[in-house]
N, C-alpha and C positions, 0 to 999 in steps of 0.2 A: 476415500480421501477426496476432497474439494480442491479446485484451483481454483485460486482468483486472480482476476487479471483487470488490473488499470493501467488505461493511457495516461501517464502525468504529462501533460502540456503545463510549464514550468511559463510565468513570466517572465519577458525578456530580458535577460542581462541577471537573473537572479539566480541562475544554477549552482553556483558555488554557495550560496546562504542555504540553499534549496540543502545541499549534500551537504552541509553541516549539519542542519538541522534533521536530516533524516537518519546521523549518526545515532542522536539522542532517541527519535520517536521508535529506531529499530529495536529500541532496549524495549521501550515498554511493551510493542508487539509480543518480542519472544516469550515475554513471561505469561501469557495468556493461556488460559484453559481452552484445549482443540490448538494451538499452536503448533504446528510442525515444522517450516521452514519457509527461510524467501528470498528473493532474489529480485534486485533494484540495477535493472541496464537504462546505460546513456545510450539514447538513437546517433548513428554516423552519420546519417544524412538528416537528420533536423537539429538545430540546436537545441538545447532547452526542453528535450522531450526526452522523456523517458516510459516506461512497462516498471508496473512492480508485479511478479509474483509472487503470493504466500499461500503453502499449504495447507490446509486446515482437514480435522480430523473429519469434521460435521459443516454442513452447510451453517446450521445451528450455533456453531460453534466461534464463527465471523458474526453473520448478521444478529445474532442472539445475545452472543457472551460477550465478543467485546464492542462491539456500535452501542450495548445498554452499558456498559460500563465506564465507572471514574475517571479510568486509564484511556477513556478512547476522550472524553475530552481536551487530556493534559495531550495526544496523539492529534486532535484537532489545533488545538494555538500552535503547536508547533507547526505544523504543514497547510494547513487548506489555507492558510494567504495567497501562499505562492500560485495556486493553478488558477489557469485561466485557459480555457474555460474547466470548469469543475468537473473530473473523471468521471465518465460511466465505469461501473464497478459490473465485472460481468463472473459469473461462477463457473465451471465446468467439470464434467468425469472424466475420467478415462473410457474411451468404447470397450464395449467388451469383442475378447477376439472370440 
């Protein structure tokens, strides 16, 4: 399993459009091939910043299946307005014990 993990730096004052819209783009995440699960926290000490993580089965399975897919377009109009500056997208394992 893959973790991905983005800083959303939200523009100011647009957080509430931001969580609307990240209602809709969650749908079409989940339906994805290698989708496993995710989780979108508000930061308490910055406004307008948030972490998204989503699990994914394959690394493959983010940067392959859906960044080339139709679905990551219709998941672009809806959210990359909002950030500023534009997330680093960073992946990760688990260590092994």
């Amino acid at each position: 399993m893959i973790l991905e993990v983005a800083i959303l730096n939200v523009k100011a004052g647009l957080s509430a459009d931001f969580e609307k819209a990240f209602i809709k783009a969650e749908k079409i995440i989940s339906l994805m091939d290698g989708y496993i699960s995710h989780q979108l926290k508000k930061c308490i000490e910055e406004a307008d910043k948030y972490i998204l993580l989503v699990n994914w089965e394959t690394l493959e399975s983010h940067t392959k299946g859906f960044r080339s897919s139709a679905e990551y377009q219709d998941w672009k109009k809806l959210l990359h307005h909002f950030y500023e500056p534009f997330p680093i997208v960073e992946h990760y394992v688990a260590v092994e014990k």
